[in-house]
C-alpha positions in Angstrom: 84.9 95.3 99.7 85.8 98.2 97.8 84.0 101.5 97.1 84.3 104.4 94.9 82.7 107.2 93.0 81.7 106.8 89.4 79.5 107.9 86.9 76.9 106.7 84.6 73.8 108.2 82.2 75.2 112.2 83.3 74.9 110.9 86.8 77.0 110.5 89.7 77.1 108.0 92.3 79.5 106.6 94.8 78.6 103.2 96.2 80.4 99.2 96.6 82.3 97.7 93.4 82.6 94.1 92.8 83.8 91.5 90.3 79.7 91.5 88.6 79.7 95.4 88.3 79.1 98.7 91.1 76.1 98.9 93.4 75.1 102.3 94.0 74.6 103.5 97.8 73.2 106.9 97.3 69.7 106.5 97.8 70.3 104.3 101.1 73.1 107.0 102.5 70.5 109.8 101.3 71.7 112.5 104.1 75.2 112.3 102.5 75.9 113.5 99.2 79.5 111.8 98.5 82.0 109.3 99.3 83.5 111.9 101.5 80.8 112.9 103.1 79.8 109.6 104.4 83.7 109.7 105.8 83.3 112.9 107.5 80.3 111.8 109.0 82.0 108.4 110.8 79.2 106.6 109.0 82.3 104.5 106.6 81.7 101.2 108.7 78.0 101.7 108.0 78.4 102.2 104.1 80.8 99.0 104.1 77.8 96.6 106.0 75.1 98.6 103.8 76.6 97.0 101.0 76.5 93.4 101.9 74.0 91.5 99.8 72.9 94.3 97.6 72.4 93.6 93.8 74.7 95.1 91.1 72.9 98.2 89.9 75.8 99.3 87.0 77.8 97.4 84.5 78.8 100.3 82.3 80.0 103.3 84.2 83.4 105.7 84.5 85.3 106.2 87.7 85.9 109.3 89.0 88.4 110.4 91.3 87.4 108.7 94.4 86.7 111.7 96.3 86.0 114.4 94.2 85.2 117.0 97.3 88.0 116.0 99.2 88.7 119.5 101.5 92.4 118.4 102.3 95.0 116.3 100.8 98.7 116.8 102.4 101.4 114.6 100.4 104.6 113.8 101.9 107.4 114.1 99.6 111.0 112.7 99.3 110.3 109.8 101.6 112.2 106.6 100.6 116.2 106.6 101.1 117.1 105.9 97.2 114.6 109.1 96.8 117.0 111.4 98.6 119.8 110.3 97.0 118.3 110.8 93.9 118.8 114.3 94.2 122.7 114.3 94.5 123.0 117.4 96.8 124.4 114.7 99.4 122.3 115.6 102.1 121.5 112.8 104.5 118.4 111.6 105.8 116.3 114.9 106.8 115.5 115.5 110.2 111.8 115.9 109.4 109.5 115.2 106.5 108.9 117.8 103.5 104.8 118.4 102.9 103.2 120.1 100.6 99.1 120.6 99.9 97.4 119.4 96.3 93.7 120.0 95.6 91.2 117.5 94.3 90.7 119.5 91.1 94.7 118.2 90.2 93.2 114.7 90.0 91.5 112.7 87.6 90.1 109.2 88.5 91.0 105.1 87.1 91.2 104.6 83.6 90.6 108.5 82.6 93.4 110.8 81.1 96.4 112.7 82.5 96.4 116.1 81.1 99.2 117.6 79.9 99.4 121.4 79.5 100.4 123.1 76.6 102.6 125.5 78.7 105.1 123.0 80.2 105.8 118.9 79.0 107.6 117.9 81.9 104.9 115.6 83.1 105.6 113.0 85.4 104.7 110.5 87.9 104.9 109.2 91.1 103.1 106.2 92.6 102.1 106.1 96.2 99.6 105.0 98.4 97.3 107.7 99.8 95.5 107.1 103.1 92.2 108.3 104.2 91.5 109.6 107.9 88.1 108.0 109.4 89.0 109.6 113.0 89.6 112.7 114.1 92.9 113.7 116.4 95.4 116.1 117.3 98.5 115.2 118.7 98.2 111.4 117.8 100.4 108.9 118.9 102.2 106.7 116.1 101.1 103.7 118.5 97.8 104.6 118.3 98.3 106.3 114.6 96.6 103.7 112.3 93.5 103.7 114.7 93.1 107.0 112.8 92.8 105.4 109.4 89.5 104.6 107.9 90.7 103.3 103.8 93.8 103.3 101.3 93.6 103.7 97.8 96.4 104.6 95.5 98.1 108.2 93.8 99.8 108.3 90.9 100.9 112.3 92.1 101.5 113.9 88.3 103.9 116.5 88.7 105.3 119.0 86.2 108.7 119.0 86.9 109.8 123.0 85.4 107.0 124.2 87.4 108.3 123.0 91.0 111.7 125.2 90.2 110.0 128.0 89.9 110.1 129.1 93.6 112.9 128.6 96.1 110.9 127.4 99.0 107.5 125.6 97.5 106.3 123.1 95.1 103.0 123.9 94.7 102.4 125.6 91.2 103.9 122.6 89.6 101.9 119.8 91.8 98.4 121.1 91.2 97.9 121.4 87.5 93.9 120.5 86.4 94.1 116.7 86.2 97.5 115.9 85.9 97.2 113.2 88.3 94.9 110.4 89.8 93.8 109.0 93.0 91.4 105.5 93.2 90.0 103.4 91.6 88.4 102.9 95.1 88.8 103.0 99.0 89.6 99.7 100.9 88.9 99.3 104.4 91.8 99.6 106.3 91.5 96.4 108.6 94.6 95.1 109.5 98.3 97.2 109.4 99.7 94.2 107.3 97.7 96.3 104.8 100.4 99.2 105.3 103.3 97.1 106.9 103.8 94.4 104.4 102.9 96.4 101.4 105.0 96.6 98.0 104.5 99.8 95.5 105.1 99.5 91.9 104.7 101.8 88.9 104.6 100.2 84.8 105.2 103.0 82.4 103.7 101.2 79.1 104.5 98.0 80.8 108.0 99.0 81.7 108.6 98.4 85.8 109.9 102.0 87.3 108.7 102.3 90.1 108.9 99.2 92.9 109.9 99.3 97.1 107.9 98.5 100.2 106.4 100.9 102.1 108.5 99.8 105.4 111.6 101.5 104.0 110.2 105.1 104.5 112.6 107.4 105.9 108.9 108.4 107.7 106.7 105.3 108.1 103.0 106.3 108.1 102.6 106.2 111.6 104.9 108.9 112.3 103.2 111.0 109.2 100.0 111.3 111.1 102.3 111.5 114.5 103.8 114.5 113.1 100.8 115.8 110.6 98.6 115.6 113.5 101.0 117.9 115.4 100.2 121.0 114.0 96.8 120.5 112.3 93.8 118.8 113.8 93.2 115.8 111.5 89.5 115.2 110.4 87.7 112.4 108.6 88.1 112.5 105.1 91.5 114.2 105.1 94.0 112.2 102.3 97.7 111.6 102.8 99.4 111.0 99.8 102.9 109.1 101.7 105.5 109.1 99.3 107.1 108.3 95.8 110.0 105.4 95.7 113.1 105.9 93.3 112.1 105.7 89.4 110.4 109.0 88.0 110.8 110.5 85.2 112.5 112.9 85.9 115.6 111.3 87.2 116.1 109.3 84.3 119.5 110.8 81.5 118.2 112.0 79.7 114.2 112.3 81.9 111.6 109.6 80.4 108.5 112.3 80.7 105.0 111.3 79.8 103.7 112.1 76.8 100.3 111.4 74.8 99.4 107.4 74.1 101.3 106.5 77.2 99.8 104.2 80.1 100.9 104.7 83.5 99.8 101.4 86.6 100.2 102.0 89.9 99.8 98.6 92.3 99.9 97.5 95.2 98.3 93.8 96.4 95.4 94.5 98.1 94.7 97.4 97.3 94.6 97.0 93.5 95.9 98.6 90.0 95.2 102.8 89.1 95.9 103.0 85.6 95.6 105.7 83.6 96.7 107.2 80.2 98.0 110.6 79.1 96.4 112.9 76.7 97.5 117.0 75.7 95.2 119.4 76.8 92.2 120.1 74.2 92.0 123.8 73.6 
C-alpha cells in the first residue's frame, strides 16, 4: 500500500494509490487535514487498514510533495565512503555525521518540475531515501531505532552548488531554494528493516545511471541517525530524514554535469518505487 498527497479539480487530497488510480481518505480521516497530520496523530496504521477495499475515487490527478506541511526535515549529508572521498581534502571517515535543516517549500512532488533560479545554474541532485518518524523519542537506541519509523519514500535533495560556498560553516542558503527538489511519489509502510537493510539507491540523469550503492555502506547507517538525531532533539511523528546522497552528482563530474531545462532526473529504489521529475527555469 502506498499513500500520498495529490491534487485534482483545484483540490487537495491525500489518501491510498494503487495500480487502478488514488482513493481519497479525507472525508473518512475528517479530524486531520493532511498526510502529516494523520502521522502526528499516530493514526498511520489506521489510514493504511482504512484503505483496504475502498474504490478508486481519481484517475487523473497531480502529486504533490508527499507532505506538504511537513514542520521538520533534517538531511544527513556526506554519508557514503566514495562521498567523502569525493571531496579530495583527504580527510577520513568523520567522527560524527554533518546535518543540516531543509523546508518543505524547497520541494516539489513526482512528475512536477525542478526549478532553477535565474540567479545561480548550478543545479543538482542527489538521490536518497528519506524516512518518516511515526513514534516519538529522545535518546533512542539504534536497537530499538527503526521501531521509530512509521514510512519511506524517496528525495532527490536539489542543491545549488555556488550557493552552499557562500558561508564557511553552513549549507543552508544553497539547499532550500523554492522547489528545487522533490520528495514522494508516496509513503510506504515501513514493515520489515529488509526495507532499509537490503536496499539499493540509484539515480538516471536522462536515462544515464549516476547515482547507484546500498544503503548498508553508510558511514552512519540509519539506525544510528535517529541514535544520534534523537540525542539532541526530541523526535516527533511526522519529522523526515533525508539519509544521504551516494557518489555521482553533478557536481563532481570534469567538468560538473548540472541540470538544466528538458532534463529528467529517477530516483529508485525496489520497494519503495521511482520519483521522477523534470527541470524547468524559473518563470518570471
Amino acid at each position: 500500500m502506498k499513500f500520498a498527497t495529490y491534487a485534482t479539480d483545484g483540490k487537495t487530497f491525500f489518501g491510498a494509490i494503487t495500480d487502478s488510480g488514488a482513493i481519497a481518505l479525507n472525508e473518512v480521516f475528517s479530524e486531520h487535514a493532511s498526510l502529516y497530520e494523520v502521522i502526528a496523530a499516530g493514526a498511520f496504521d489506521q489510514l493504511v487498514r482504512a484503505a483496504e477495499g475502498k474504490p478508486v475515487t481519481h484517475t487523473d490527478f497531480t502529486y504533490e510533495m508527499v507532505m506538504p506541511d511537513a514542520r521538520r526535515i533534517l538531511c544527513v549529508g556526506v554519508n557514503f565512503p566514495d562521498r567523502n572521498a569525493e571531496y579530495k581534502d583527504g580527510s577520513a571517515q568523520p567522527k560524527f555525521m554533518s546535518l543540516f535543516p531543509r523546508f518543505a517549500s524547497g520541494f516539489t512532488g513526482h512528475n512536477r518540475p525542478l526549478i532553477r533560479p535565474p540567479e545561480n545554474h548550478t543545479l543538482d541532485y542527489e538521490g536518497e531515501v528519506a524516512i518518516v518518524i511515526g513514534k516519538s523519542g529522545r535518546r533512542i537506541s539504534q536497537a530499538d531505532a527503526y521501531d521509530h519509523i512509521a514510512a519511506l519514500t524517496l528525495c532527490n535533495e536539489g542543491t545549488i552548488r555556488d550557493w552552499v560556498r557562500h558561508a564557511k560553516f553552513n549549507v543552508t542558503q544553497g539547499k532550500n531554494w523554492d522547489n528545487s527538489g522533490a520528495i514522494g511519489p508516496w509513503l510506504v509502510p515501513f514493515t520489515d528493516a529488509a526495507q532499509l537493510d537490503d536496499a539499493r539507491i540509484q539515480t538516471h540523469v536522462n536515462g544515464e545511471l549516476r547515482q547507484d550503492d546500498t544503503l548498508n555502506r553508510m558511514m552512519f547507517p540509519i539506525r544510528r541517525e535517529i541514535e544520534y538525531i534523537s540525542t539532541f532533539m526530541t523526535l516527533q511523528p511526522g519529522d523526515i530524514i533525508v539519509t544521504g546522497t551516494p557518489t555521482g552528482a553533478g557536481a563532481r563530474f570534469d567538468p560538473p554535469k548540472y541540470l538544466a531545462p528538458g532534463d529528467v532526473v529517477e530516483v529508485s529504489v525496489d520497494g519503495i518505487g521511482t520519483l521522477r521529475n523534470t527541470v524547468e527555469d524559473e518563470q518570471p
